[in-house]
FIKOLZA-1660 file (N, C-alpha, C; in steps of 0.1 Angstrom, whole numbers, plus 5000, padded with zeros to 4 digits):
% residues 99
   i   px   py   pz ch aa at
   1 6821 4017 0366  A  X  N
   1 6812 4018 0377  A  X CA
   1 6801 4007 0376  A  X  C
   2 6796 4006 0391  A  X  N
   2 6788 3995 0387  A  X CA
   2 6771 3994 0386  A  X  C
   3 6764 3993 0381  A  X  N
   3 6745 3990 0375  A  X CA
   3 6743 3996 0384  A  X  C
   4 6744 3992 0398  A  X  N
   4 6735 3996 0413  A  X CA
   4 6736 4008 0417  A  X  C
   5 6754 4008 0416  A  X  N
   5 6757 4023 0420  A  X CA
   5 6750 4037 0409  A  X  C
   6 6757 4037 0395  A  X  N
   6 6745 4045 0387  A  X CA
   6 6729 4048 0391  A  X  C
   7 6724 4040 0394  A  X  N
   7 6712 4038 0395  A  X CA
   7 6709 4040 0408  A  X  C
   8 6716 4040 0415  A  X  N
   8 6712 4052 0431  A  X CA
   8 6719 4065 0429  A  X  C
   9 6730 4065 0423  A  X  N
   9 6732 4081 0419  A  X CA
   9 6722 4087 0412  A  X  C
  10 6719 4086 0402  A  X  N
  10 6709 4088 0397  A  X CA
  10 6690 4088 0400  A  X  C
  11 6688 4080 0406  A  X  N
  11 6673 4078 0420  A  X CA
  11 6681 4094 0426  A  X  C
  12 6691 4096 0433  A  X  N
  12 6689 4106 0440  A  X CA
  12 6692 4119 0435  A  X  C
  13 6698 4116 0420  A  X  N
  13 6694 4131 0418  A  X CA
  13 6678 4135 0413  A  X  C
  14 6674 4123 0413  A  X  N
  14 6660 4126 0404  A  X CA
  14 6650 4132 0420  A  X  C
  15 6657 4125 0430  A  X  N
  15 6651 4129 0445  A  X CA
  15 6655 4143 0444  A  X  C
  16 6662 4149 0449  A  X  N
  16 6665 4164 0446  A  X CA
  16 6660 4170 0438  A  X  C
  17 6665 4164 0422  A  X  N
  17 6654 4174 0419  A  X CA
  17 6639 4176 0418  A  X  C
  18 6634 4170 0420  A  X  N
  18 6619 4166 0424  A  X CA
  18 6614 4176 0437  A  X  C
  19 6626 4175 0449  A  X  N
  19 6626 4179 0462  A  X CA
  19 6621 4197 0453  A  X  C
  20 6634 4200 0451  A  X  N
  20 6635 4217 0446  A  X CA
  20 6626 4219 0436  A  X  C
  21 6623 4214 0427  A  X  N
  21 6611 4216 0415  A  X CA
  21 6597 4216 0424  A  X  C
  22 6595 4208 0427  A  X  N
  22 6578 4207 0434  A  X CA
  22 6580 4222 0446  A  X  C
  23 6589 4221 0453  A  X  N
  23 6589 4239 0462  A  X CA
  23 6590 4248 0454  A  X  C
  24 6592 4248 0442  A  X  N
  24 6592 4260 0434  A  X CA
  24 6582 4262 0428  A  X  C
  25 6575 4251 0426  A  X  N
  25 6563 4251 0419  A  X CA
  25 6551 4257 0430  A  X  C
  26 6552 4247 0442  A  X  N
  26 6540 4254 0455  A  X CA
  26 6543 4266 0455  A  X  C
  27 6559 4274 0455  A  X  N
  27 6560 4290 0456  A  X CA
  27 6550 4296 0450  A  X  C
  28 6556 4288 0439  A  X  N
  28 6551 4301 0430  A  X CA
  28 6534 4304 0431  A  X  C
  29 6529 4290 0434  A  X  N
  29 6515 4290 0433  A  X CA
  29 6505 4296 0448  A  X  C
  30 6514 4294 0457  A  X  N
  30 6510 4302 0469  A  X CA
  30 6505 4316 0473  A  X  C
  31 6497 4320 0477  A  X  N
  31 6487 4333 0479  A  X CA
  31 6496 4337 0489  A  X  C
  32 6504 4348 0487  A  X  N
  32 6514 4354 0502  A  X CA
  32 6503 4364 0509  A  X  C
  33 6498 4358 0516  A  X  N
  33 6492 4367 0529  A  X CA
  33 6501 4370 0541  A  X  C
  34 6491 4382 0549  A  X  N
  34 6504 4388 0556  A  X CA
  34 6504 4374 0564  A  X  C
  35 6498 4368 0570  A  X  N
  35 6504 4356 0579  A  X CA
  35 6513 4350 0576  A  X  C
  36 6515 4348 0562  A  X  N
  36 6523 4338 0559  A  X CA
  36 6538 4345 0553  A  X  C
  37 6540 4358 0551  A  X  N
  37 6544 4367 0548  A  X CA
  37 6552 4368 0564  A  X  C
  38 6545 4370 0576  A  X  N
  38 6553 4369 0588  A  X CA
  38 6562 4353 0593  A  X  C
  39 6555 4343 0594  A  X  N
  39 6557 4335 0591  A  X CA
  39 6573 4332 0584  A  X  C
  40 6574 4337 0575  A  X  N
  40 6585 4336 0560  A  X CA
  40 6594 4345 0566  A  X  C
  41 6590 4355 0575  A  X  N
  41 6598 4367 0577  A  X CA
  41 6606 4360 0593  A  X  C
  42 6595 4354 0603  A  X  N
  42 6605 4350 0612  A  X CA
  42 6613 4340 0608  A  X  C
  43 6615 4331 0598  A  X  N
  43 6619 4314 0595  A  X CA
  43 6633 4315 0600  A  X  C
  44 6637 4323 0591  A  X  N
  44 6658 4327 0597  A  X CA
  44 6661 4329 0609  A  X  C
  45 6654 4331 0618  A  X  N
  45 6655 4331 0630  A  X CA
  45 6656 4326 0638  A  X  C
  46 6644 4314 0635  A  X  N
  46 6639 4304 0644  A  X CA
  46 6648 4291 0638  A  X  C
  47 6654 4292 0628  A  X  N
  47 6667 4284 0618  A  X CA
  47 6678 4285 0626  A  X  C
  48 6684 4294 0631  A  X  N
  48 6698 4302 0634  A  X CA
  48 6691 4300 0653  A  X  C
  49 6679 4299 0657  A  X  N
  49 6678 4294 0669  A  X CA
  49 6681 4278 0674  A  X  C
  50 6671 4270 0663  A  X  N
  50 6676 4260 0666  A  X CA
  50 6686 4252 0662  A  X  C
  51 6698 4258 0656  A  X  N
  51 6712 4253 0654  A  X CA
  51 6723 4259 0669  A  X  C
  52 6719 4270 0670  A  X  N
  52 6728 4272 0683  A  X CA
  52 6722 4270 0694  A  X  C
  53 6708 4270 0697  A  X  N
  53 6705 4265 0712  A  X CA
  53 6711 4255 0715  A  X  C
  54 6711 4241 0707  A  X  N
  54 6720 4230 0712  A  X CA
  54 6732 4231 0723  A  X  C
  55 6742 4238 0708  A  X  N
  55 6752 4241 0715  A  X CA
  55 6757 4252 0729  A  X  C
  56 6744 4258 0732  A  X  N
  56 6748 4266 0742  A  X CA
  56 6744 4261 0754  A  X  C
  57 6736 4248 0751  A  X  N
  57 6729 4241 0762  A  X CA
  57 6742 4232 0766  A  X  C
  58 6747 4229 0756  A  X  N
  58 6757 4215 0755  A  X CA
  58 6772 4226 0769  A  X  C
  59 6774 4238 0764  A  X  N
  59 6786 4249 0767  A  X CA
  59 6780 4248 0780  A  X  C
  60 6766 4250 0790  A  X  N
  60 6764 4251 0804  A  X CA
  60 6763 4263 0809  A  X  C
  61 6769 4269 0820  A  X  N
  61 6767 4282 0825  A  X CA
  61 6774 4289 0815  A  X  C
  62 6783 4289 0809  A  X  N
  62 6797 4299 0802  A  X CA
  62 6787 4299 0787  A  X  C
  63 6782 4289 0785  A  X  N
  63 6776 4289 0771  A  X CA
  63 6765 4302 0771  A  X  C
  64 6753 4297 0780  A  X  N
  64 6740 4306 0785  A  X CA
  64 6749 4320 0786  A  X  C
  65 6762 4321 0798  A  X  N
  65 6765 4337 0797  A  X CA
  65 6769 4346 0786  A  X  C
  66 6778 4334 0776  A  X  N
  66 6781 4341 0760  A  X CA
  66 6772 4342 0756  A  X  C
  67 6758 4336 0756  A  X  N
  67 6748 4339 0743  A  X CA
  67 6740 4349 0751  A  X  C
  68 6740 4353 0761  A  X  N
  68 6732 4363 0765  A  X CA
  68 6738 4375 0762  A  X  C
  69 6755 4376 0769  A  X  N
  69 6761 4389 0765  A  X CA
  69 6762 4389 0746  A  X  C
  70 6761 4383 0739  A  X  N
  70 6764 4381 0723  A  X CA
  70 6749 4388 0722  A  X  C
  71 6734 4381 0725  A  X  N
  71 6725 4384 0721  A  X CA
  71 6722 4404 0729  A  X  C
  72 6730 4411 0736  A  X  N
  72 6724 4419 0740  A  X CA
  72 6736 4432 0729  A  X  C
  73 6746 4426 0731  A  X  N
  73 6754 4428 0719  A  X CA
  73 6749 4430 0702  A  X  C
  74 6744 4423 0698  A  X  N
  74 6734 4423 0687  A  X CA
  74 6723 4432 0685  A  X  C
  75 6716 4432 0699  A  X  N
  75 6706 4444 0700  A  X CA
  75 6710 4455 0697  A  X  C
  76 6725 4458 0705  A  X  N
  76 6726 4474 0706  A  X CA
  76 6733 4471 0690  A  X  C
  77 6741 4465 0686  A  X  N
  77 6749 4469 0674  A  X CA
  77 6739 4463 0660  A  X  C
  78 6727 4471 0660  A  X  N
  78 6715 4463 0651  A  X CA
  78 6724 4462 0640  A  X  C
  79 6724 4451 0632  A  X  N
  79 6729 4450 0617  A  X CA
  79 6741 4446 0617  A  X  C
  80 6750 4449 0626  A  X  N
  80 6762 4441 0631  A  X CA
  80 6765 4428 0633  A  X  C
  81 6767 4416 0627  A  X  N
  81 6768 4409 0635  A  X CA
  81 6782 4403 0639  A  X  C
  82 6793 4403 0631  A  X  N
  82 6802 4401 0635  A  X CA
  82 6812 4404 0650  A  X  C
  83 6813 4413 0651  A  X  N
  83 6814 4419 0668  A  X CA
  83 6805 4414 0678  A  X  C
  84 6792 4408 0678  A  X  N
  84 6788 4406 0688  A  X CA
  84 6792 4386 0691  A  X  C
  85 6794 4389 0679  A  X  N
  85 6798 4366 0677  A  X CA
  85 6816 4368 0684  A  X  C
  86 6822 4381 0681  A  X  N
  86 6835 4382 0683  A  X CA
  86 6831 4383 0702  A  X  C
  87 6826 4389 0706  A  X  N
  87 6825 4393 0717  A  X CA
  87 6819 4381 0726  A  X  C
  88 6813 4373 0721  A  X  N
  88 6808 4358 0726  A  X CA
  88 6817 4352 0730  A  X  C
  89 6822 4350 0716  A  X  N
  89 6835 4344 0721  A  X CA
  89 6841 4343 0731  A  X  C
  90 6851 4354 0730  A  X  N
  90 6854 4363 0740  A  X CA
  90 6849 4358 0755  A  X  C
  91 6839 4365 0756  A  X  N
  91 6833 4359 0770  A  X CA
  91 6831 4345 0774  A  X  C
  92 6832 4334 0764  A  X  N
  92 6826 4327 0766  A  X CA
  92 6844 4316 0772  A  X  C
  93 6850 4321 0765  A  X  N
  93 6867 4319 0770  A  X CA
  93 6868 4322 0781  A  X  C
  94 6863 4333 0787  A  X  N
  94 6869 4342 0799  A  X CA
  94 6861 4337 0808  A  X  C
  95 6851 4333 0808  A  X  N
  95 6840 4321 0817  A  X CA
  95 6849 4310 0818  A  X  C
  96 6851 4305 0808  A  X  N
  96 6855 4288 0813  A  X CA
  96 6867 4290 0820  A  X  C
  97 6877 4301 0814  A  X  N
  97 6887 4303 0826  A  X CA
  97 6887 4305 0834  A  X  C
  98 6877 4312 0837  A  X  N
  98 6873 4315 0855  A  X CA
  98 6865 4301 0864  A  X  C
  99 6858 4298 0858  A  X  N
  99 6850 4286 0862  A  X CA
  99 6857 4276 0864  A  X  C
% end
């Protein structure tokens, strides 16, 4: 292998771990107030929002109608989630065939 290559493998693992070391270190050192405590509590959500909004913007009417019947689906089956992603689907097939 060659000097350069090493030595950017290496630069980037020292990036990583630097990345994950210094966030573990602010953790630990951070005062969890309830704000930030809510904050921490919505994160997964607003993560899992903006990976799929794309794609349901990208999908059009059939996208918007799956993620609405999936999201109302979710509601009623709290804790469930697989059935309501199965049911998206689902509709979201039976839209574009109709369409």
């Amino acid at each position: 292998m060659h000097e350069p290559a090493l030595l950017a493998i290496a630069g980037m693992a020292a990036v990583t771990y630097a990345t994950r070391a210094s966030g573990l270190w602010v953790g630990n050192r951070l005062k969890v107030t309830p704000r930030l405590e809510g904050v921490l509590d919505a994160l997964p959500g607003a993560i899992l929002v903006s990976l799929v909004a794309p794609a349901v913007a990208r999908a059009g009417i059939p996208g918007l109608v799956a993620a609405g019947v999936t999201a109302l689906f979710a509601v009623r089956l709290r804790g469930n989630i697989v059935v309501p992603m199965i049911v998206g689907v689902a509709v979201l097939l039976s839209v574009r065939l109709v369409i």
